[in-house]
N, C-alpha and C positions, 0 to 999 in steps of 0.2 A: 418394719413392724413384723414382730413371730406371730406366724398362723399360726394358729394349735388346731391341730389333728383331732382332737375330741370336738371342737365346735362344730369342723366342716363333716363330722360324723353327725353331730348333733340334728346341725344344719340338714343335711339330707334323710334322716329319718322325719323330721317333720313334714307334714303336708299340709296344714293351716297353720297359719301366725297372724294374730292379732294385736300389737301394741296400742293403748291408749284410744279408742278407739270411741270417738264422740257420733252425735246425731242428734239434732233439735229440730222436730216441728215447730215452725211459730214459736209457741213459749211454752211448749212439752219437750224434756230431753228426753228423747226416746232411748238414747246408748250413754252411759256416765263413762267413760273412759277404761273399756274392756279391753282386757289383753289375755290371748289364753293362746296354745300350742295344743293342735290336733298333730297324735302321730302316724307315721302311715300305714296301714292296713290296719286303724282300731276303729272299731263302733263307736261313736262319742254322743252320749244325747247331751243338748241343751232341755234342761227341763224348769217347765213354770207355767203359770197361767198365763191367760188370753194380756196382752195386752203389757206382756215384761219385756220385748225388746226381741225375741225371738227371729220375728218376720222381718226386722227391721236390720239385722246381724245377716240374716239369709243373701238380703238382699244386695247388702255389701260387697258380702264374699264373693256373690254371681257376678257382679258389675253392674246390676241394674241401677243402682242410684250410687252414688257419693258421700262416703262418712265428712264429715265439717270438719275435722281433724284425726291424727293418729294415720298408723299405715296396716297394712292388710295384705299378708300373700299368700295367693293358693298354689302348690304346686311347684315354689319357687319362683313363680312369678306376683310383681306387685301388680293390685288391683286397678291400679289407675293408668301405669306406664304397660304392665302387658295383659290389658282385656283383653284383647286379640287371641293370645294362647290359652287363657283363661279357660276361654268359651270356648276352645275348642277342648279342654280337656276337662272338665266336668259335665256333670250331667244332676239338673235340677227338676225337683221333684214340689211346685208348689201347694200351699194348702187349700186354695180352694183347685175343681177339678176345671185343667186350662187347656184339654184336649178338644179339637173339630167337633162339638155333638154330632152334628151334620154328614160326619164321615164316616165310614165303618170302622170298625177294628183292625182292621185289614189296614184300609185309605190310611190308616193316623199313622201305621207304624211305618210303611212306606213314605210316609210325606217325610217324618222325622228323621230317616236315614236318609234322604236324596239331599236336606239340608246341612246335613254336618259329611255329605261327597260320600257316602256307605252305601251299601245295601243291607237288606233283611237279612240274605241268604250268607251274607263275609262273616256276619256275627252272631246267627243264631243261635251258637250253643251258646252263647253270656248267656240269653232270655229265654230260653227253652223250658227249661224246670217251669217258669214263670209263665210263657206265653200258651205252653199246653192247654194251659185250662181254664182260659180263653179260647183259643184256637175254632172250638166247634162253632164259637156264635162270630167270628169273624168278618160275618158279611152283614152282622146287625150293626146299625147307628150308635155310636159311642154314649149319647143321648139316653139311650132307651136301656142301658145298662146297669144293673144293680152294682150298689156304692164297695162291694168287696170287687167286682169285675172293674171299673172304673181304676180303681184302683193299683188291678195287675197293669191294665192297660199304660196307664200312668207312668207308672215303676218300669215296663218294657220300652218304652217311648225313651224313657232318661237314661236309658244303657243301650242304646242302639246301634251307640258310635263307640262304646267299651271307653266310657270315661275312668280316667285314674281315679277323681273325687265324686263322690255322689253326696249331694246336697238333698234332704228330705224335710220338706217344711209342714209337721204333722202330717203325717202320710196317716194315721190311725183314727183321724177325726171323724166321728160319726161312722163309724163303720164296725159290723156287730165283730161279738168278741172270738167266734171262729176265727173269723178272718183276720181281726187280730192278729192274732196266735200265727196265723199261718203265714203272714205278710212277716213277720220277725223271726220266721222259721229261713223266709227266703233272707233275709239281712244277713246273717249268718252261713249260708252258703255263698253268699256275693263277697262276704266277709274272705271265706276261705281262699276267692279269687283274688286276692290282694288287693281288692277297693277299699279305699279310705271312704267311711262313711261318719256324715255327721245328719246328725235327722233331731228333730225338735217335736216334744210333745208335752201337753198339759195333764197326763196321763202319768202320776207318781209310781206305778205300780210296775210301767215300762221301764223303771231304770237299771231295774236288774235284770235285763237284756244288754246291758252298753259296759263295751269294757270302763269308761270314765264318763262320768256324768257333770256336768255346771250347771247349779240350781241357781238361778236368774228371777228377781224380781226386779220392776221398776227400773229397766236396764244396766240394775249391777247385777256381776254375778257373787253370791252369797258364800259362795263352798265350790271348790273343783277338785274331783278326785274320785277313785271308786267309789261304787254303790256300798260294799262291804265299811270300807274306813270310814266312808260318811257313817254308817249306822252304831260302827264300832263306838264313835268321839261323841254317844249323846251321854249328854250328861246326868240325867235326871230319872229316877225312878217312875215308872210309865207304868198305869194302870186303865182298863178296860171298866167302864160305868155308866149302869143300866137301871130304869126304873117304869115304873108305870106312866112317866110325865114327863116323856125328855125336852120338851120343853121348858119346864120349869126347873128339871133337873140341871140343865148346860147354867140356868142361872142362879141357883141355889150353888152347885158344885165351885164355882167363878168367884163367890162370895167367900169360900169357906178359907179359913185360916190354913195356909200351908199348902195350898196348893198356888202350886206359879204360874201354869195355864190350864186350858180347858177348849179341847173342838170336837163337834162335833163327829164323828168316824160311823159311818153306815151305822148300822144298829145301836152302837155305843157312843159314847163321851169318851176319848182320852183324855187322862189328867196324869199332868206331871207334876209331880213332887217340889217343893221349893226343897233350898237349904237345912228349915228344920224338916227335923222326923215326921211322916205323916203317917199317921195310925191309921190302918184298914175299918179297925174293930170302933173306933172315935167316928171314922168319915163316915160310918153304916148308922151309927146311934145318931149322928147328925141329921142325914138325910131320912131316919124315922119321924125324927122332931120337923122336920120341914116336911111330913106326913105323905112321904114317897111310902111306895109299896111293891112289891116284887122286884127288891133291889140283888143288884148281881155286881161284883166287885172283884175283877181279877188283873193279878199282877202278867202284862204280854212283855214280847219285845220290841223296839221301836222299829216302823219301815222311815223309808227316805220321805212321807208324808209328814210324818212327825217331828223328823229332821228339820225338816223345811220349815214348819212351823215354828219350831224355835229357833231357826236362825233367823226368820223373816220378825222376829220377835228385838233382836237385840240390834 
């Protein structure tokens, strides 16, 4: 049989592959048969709500549990046949916080290094950027830490041993939007050390931090690809709409002839456009007759929320 040189290229730039990839609770299928290819040193979010398969795909990857079918390699290793090398070269970052409380800052990141055979001091320039600012409260209990410090601590814990993969399972959950900002500021420096990172968040607005995104409901995934091409392929003419009653507006708007959907978006309604024509100046005389009042109607551009919502549509 001819090898081909493009595959075994192919082959070695990936660092995740997922073929067909099942999981039933009971009589919930939590994974419908997912296959994606992370490549090496890209950001790649999984994005979607509480409850699409996300934790369940994490958990795979790590070795913690068993997909029902389909196969799974991180690193070049399969999931089943080399756990072993697995976990020795990634580093998992879960969503709720699974560090010692009881410990300091200090205790946690020592305990974590003496179990993957490291020390703090072999690899602190990975965590440094990171662990600085923590560093001063060090000797305080992990416990008693606010959810951005939690946080670093967490992120410094999962790279202690310089894993190839970093696995992040909502790392942004509950945690204010500084910090945010600033924990995605570190992804992107980890990034430039050539960690392959895949991190998972229900946060739409994160996907234009990820070189490639997989928008996941219900354990399929919907769309995989950048944040850009996803935004580029929507179809539909998208409008921003406001009224004194958005309440009665999201269901007056839902009603109306020509429009294809309607969700709620922070202050506004977006509505998209069906097939026929949808008149601005008709949709405004409408919503006067349905007795709205300080009505505001303007044509935006779509984000990957609104993506989502039409593909979670069809």
């Amino acid at each position: 049989m001819e090898i081909s040189m493009d595959n075994i290229k192919k082959n070695l730039d990936i660092a995740i592959h997922c073929e067909s990839v099942h999981k039933k609770y009971k009589e919930t299928l939590a994974l419908k048969g997912l296959s994606l290819d992370v490549e090496r040193g890209e950001i790649f979010g999984i994005i979607g709500p509480d409850g699409a398969g996300k934790t369940t795909l994490f958990r795979i990857l790590t070795t913690l549990i068993l997909a029902d079918s389909g196969t799974a390699e991180v690193d070049g290793f399969d999931v089943v046949k080399g756990y072993k090398e697995i976990r020795k070269r990634v580093g998992y970052m879960p969503g709720r916080f699974s560090l010692y409380q009881d410990l300091t800052v200090e205790e946690n990141l020592k305990f974590f290094a003496t179990v993957f055979n490291t020390t703090v001091e072999e690899n602190y320039e990975l965590i440094k950027d990171i662990y600085v600012q923590i560093e001063p409260f060090k000797k305080r209990r992990a416990g008693k830490l606010s959810g951005g410090m939690k946080q670093k601590l967490a992120l410094s814990c999962a790279l202690i041993h310089k894993p190839s993969v970093l696995f992040l399972d909502e790392p942004t959950t509950g945690v204010d939007p500084v910090s945010r900002k600033e924990f995605w500021g570190m992804l992107k420096k980890l990034k430039a050390q050539g960690i392959t990172i895949l991190v998972s968040t229900p946060y739409m607005d994160e996907a234009s931090m990820c070189d490639r995104i997989a928008l996941i409901q219900n354990g399929a995934f919907l769309k995989i690809d950048t944040p850009k091409n996803i935004v580029s392929q929507y179809e539909n003419k998208l409008w921003a709409v406001k009224s004194n009653d958005m309440h009665q507006l999201l269901t007056d708007l839902r009603a109306y002839n020509g429009v294809e959907s309607c969700f709620a978006f922070g202050d506004y309604h977006h509505v998209a456009a069906g097939s026929e024509p949808l008149s601005v100046n008709e949709l405004e005389m409408y919503l006067q007759k349905k007795e709205h009042a300080r009505i505001r109607i303007k044509e935006i551009e779509p984000s990957v929320e609104d993506c989502f919502m039409q593909l979670s549509k069809s």
